[in-house]
Backbone as CSV, one residue per row, in Angstrom:
resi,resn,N_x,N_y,N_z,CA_x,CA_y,CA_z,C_x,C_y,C_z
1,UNK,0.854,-1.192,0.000,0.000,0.000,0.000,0.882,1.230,0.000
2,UNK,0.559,1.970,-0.818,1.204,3.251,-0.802,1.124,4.549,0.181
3,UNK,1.867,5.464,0.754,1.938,6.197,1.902,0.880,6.556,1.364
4,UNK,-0.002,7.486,0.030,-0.744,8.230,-0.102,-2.118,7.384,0.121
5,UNK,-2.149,6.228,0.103,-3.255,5.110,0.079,-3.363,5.184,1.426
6,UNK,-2.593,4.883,2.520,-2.494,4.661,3.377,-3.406,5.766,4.341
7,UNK,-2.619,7.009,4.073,-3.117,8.104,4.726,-4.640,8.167,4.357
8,UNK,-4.842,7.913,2.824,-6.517,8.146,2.312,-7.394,7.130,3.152
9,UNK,-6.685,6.371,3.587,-7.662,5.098,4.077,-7.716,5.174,5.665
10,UNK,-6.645,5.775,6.661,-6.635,6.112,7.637,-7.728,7.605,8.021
11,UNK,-8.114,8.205,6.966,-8.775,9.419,7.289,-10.217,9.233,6.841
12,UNK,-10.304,8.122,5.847,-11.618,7.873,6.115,-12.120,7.174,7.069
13,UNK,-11.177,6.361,8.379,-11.749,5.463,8.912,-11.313,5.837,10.508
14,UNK,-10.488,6.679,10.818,-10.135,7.182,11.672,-10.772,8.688,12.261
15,UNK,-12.248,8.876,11.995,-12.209,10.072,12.513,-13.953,9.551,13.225
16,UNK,-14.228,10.483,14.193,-15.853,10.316,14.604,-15.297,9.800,16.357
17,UNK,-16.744,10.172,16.748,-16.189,9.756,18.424,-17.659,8.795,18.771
18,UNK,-17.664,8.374,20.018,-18.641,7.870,20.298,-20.104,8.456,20.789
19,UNK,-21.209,8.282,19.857,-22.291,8.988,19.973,-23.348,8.259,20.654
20,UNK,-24.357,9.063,21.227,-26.014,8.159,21.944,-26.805,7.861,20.785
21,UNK,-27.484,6.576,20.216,-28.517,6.704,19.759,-29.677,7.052,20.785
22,UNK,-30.718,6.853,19.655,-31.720,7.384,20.312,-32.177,6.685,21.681
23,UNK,-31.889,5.774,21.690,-31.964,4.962,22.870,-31.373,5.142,24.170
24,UNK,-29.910,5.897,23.778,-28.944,6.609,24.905,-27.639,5.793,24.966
25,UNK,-27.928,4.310,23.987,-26.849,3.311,23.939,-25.704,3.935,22.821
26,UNK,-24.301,3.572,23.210,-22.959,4.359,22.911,-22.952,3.049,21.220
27,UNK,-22.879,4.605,20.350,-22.303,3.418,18.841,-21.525,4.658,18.366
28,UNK,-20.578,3.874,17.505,-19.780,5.042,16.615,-20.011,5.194,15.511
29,UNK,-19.771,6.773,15.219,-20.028,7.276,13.913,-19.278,6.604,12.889
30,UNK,-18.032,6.473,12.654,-17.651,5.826,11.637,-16.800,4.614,12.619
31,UNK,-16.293,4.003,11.736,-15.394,2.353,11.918,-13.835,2.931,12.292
32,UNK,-12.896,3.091,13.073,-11.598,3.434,13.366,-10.782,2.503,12.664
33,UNK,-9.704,2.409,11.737,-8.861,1.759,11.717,-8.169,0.832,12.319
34,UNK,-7.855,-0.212,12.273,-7.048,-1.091,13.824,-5.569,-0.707,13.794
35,UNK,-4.951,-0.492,14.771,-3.666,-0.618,15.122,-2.735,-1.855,14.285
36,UNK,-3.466,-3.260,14.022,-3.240,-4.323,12.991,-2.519,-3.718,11.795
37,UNK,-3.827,-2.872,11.436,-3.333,-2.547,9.921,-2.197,-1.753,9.749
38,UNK,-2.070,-0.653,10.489,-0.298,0.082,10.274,0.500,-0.722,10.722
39,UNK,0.279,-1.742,11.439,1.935,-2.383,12.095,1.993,-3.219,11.055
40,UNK,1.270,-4.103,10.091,1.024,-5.334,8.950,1.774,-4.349,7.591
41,UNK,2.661,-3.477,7.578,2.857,-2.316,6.554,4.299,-2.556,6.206
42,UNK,5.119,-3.088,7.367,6.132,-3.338,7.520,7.165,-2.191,8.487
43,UNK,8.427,-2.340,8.235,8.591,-0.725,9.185,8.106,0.417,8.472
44,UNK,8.211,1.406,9.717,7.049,2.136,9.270,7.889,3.403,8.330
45,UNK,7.450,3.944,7.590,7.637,5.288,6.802,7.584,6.203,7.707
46,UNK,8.075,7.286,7.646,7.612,8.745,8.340,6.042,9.076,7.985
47,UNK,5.679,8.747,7.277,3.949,8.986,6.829,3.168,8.347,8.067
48,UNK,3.770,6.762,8.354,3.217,5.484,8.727,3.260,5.948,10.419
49,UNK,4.379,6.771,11.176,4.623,7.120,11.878,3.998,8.568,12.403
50,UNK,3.337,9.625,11.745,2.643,10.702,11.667,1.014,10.009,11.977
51,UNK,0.856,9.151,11.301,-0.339,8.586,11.246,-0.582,7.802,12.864
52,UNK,0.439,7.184,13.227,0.431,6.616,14.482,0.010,7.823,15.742
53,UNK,0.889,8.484,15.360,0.660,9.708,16.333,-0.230,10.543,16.254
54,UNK,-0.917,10.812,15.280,-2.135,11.178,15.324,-2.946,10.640,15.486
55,UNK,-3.402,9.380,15.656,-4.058,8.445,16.091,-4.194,8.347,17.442
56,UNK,-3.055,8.934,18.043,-2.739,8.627,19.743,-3.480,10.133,20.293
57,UNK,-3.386,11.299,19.268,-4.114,12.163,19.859,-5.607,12.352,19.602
58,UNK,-5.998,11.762,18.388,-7.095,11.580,17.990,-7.665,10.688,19.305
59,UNK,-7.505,8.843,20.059,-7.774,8.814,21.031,-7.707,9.667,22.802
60,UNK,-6.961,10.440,22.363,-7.204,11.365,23.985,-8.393,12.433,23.598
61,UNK,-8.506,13.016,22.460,-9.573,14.002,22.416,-11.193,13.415,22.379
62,UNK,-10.941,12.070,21.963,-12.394,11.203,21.804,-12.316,11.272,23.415
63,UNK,-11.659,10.302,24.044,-11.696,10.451,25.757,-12.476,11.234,26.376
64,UNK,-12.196,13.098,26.052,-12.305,13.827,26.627,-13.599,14.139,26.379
65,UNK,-14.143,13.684,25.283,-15.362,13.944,24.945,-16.494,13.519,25.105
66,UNK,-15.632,11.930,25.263,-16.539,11.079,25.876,-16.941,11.058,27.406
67,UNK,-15.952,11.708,27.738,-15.997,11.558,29.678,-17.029,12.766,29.566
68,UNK,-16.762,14.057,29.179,-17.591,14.906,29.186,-19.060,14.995,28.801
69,UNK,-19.707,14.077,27.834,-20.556,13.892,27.279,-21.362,13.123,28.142
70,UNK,-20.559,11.401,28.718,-21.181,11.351,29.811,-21.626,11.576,30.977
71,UNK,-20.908,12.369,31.210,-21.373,13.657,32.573,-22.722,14.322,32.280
72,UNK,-22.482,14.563,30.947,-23.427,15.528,31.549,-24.287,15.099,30.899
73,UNK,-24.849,13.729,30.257,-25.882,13.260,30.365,-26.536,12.441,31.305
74,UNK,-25.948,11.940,32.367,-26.176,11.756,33.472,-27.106,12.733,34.604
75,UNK,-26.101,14.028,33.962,-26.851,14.872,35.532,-27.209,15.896,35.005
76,UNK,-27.714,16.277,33.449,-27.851,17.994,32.943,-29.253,17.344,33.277
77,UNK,-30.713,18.011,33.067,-31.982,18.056,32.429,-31.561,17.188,31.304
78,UNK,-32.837,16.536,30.431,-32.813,15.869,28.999,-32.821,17.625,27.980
79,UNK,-33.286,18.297,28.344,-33.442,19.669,27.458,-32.533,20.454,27.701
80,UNK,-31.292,20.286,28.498,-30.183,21.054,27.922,-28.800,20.410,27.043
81,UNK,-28.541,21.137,26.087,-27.866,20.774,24.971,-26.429,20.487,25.402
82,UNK,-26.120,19.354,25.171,-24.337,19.761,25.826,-23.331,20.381,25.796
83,UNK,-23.627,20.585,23.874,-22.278,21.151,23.361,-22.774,23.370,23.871
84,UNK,-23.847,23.687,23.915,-23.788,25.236,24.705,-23.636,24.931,26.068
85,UNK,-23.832,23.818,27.230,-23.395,23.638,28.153,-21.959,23.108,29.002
86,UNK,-21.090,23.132,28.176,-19.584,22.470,28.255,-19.179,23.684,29.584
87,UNK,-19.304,24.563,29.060,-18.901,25.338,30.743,-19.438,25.362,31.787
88,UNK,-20.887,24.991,31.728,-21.267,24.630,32.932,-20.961,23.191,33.464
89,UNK,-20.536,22.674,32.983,-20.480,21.032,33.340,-19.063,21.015,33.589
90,UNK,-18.007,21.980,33.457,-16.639,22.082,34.043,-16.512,22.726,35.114
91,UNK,-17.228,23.791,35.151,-17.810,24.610,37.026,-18.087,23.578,37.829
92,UNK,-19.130,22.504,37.303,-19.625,21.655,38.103,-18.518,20.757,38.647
93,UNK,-17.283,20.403,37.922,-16.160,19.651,37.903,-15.364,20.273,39.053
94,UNK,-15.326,21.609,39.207,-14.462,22.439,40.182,-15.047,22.488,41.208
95,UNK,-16.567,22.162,41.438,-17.095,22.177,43.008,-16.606,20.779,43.194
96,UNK,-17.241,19.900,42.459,-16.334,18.383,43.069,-15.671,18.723,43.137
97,UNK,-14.285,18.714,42.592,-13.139,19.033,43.512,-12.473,19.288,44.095
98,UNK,-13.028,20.823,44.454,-12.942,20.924,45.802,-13.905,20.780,46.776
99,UNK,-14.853,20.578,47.089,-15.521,19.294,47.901,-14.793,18.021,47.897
100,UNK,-14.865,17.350,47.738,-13.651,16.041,47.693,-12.616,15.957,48.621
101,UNK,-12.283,17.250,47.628,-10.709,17.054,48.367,-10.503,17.941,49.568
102,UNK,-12.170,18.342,50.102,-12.016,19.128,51.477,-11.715,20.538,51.429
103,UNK,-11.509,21.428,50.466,-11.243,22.525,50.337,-12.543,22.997,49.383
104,UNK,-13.979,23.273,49.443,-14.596,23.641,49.001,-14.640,25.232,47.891
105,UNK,-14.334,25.210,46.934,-14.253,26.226,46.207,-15.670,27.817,46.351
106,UNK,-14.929,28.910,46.468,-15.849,30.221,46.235,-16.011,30.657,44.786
107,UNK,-16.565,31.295,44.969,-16.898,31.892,43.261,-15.663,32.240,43.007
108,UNK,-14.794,33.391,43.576,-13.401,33.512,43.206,-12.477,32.657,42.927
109,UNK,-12.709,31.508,43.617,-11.335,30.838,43.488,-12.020,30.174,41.931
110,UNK,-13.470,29.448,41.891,-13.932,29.131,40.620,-12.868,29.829,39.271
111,UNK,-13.322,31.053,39.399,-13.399,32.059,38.515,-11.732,32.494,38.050
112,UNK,-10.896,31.927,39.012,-9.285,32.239,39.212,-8.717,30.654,38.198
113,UNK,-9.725,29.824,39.029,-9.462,28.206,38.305,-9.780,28.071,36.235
114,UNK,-11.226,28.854,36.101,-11.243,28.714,34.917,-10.856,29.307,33.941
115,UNK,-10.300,30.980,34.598,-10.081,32.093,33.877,-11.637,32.424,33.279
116,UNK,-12.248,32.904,33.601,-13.419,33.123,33.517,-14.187,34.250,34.412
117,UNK,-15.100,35.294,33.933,-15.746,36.509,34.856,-16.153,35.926,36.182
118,UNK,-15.869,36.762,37.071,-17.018,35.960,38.255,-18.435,36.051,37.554
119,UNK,-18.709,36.853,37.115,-20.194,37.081,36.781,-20.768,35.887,35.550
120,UNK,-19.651,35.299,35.300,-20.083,34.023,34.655,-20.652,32.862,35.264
121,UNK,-19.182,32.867,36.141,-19.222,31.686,37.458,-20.145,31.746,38.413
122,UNK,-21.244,32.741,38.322,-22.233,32.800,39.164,-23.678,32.510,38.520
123,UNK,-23.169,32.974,37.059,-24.313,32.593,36.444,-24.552,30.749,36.449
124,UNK,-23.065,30.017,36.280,-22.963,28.959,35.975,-23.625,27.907,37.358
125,UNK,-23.479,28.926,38.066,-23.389,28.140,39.608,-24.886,27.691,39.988
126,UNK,-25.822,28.795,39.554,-27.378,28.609,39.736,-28.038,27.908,39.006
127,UNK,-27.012,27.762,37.780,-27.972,26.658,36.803,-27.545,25.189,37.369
128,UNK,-26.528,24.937,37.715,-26.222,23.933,38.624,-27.093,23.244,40.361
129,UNK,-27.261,25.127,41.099,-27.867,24.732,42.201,-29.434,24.337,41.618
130,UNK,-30.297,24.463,40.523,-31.424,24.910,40.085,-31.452,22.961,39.189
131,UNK,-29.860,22.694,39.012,-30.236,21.132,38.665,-30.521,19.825,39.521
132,UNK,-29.735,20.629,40.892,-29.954,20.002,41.916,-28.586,19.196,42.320
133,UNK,-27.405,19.476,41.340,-26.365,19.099,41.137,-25.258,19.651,42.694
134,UNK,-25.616,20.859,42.843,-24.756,21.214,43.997,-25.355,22.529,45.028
135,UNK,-24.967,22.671,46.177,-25.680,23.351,46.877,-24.549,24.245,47.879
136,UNK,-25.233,25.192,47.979,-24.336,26.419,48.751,-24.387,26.742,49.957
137,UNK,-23.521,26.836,50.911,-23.359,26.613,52.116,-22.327,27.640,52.557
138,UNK,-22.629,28.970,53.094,-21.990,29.957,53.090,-21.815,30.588,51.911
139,UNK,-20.684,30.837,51.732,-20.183,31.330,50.115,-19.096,30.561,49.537
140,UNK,-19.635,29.176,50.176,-18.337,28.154,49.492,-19.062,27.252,48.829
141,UNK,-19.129,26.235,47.519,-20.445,25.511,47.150,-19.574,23.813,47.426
142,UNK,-20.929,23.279,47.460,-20.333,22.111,47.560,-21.190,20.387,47.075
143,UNK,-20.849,19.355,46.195,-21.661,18.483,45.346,-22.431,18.050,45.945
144,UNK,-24.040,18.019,45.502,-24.904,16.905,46.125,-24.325,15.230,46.592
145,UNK,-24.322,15.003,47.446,-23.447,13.933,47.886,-24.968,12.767,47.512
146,UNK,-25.700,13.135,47.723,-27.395,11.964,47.647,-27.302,11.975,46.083
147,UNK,-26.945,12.860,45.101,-26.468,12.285,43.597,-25.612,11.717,42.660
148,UNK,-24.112,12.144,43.664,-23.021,11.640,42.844,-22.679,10.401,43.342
149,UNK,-23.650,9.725,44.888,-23.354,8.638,45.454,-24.885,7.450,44.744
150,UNK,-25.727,8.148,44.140,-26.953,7.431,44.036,-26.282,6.238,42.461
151,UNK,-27.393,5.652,42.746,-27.482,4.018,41.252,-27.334,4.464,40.121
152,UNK,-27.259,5.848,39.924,-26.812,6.754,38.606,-25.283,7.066,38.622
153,UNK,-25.018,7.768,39.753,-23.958,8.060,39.771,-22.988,7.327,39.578
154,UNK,-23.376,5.907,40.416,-22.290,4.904,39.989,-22.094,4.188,38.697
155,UNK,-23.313,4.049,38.107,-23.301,4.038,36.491,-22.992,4.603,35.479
156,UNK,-22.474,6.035,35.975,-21.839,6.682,35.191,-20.240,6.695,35.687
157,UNK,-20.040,6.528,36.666,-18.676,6.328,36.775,-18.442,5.289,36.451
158,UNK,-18.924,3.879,36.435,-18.169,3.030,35.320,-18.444,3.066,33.982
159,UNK,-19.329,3.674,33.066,-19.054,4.416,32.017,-18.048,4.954,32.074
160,UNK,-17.903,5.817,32.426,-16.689,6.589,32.525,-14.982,5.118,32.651
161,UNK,-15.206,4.763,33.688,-14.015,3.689,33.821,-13.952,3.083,32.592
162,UNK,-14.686,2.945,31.607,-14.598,1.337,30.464,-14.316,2.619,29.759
163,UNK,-14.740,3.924,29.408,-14.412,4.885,27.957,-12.607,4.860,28.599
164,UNK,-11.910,4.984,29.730,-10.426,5.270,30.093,-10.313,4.109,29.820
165,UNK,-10.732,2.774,29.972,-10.035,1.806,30.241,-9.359,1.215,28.347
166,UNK,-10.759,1.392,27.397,-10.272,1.483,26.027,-9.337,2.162,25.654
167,UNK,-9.357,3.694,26.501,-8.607,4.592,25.561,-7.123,4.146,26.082
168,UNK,-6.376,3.812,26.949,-5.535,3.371,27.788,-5.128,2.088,26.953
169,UNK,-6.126,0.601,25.873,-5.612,0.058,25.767,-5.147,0.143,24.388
170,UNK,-5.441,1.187,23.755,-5.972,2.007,22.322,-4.277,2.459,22.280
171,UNK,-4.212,3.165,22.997,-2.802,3.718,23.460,-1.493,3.050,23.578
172,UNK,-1.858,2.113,24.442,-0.884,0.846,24.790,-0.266,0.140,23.675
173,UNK,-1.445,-0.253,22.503,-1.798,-1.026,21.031,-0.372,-0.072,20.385
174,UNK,-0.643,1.405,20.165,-0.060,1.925,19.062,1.499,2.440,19.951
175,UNK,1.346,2.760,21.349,2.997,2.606,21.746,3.873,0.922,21.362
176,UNK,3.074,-0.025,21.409,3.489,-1.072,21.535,4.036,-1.297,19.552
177,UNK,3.393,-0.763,19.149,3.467,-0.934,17.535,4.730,0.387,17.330
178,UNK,5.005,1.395,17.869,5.952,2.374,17.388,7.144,1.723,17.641
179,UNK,7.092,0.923,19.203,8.298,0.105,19.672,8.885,-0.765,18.906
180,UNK,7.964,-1.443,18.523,8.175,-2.618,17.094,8.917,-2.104,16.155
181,UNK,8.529,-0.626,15.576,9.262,-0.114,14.859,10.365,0.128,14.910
182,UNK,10.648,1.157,15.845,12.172,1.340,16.663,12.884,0.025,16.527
183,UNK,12.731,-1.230,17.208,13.729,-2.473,17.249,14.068,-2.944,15.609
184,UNK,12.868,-2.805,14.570,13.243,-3.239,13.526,14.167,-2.424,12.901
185,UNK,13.888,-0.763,12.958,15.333,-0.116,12.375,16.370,-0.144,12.993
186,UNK,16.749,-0.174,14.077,17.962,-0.267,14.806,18.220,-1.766,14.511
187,UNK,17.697,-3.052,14.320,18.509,-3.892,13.756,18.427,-4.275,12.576
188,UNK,18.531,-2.810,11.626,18.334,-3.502,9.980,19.891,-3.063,9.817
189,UNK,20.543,-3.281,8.887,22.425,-3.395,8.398,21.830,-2.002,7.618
190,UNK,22.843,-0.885,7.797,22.685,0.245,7.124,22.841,-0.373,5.517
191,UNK,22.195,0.666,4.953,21.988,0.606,3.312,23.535,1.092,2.540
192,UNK,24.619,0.058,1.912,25.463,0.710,1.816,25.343,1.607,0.241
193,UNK,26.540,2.704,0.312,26.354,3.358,-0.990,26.445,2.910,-1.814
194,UNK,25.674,3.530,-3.148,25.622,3.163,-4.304,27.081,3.315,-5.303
195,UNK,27.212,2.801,-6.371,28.395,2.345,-7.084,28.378,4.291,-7.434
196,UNK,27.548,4.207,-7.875,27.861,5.901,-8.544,27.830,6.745,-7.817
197,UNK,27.210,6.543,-6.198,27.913,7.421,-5.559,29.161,7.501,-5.293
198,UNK,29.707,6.368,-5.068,31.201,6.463,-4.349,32.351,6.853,-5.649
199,UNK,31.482,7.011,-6.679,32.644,7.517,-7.553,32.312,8.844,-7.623
C-alpha cells in the first residue's frame, strides 16, 4: 500500500467519536482503523509514523469527549444541549473538587481556576444549584453527595471507567506498535552506498 493510500484510508476510517442513539446506547459514527493494519505495513515510513501519532491524539480528544458527554448526560436536564453547556459542566467539575478534596471552592477561586468573569461563574453556579447538582453553604459551594453517590452516579462512573479503560488500551496497542518499529530499524544493516555514488 502506498503512503498516499495509506493516509486516504486512515482518514476515512479514523475520525468520529462515540455517539447516543436514540436509545442513549454508545455506537460510533464511523469504523476506526485497527492498530493491525499500520503495524502489517512493515517498518514504518515517516507517513506510517505521523499517522500513528495522530491516532494517539485523535484517542485522547475522543476520551475527553466522551468523559464529558457522559457527565453531563447523566446529571444535565434531557433539554439542555451539551455542546452550549460544556462550561457549565466544568464549574460543576471544580465544586467536586474541591468538595472532595475538602477545600470547598468560592466563586473567586472558581473564577481564578477557569479564567473566567465571576459574573459568569455565578451565572454557571445557579444553573447547577437549580439542577440540583450542587448546593451552597456559606459562600463556598459544595456536590450533592445523595447524587453523585446514588445508582446513577455509579453508572456513570463506570461508564466513565470502560471509555479510560479502552482509551488506555488504544494507546498501549499503538505505543506497543511504534516500539516494534524502533527495534526493527535499529537492527536492519545500514543501506550501503551506491556504485555511482562512491565515484
Amino acid at each position: 500500500m502506498t503512503s498516499s493510500a495509506l493516509k486516504s484510508s486512515n482518514r476515512r476510517q479514523t475520525t468520529g467519536i462515540d455517539r447516543p442513539d436514540a436509545a442513549g446506547a454508545d455506537r460510533k459514527s464511523h469504523t476506526r482503523a485497527p492498530v493491525a493494519r499500520i503495524m502489517h505495513i512493515g517498518p514504518f515510513s515517516e507517513t506510517a509514523m505521523s499517522l500513528i501519532h495522530a491516532r494517539e491524539r485523535e484517542v485522547m480528544c475522543r476520551l475527553l469527549l466522551n468523559i464529558m458527554r457522559i457527565l453531563h448526560e447523566a446529571n444535565a436536564p434531557t433539554n439542555e444541549p451539551f455542546g452550549t453547556r460544556i462550561e457549565t459542566d466544568f464549574i460543576g467539575l471544580c465544586v467536586a473538587i474541591g468538595d472532595i478534596d475538602g477545600r470547598p471552592f468560592n466563586i473567586s477561586k472558581i473564577a481564578a481556576y477557569m479564567h473566567v468573569p465571576r459574573t459568569t461563574v455565578m451565572r454557571r453556579l445557579k444553573r447547577l444549584e437549580h439542577w440540583g447538582l450542587i448546593e451552597r453553604r456559606g459562600n463556598r459551594y459544595h456536590a450533592n453527595e445523595k447524587i453523585f453517590n446514588s445508582v446513577l452516579g455509579e453508572r456513570t462512573y463506570q461508564r466513565n471507567r470502560r471509555a479510560i479503560a479502552k482509551a488506555v488500551k488504544e494507546l498501549s496497542d499503538l505505543d506497543a506498535a511504534a516500539r516494534t518499529d524502533a527495534r526493527e530499524k535499529s537492527a536492519r544493516p545500514p543501506v550501503p552506498a551506491s556504485a555511482d555514488a562512491r565515484n
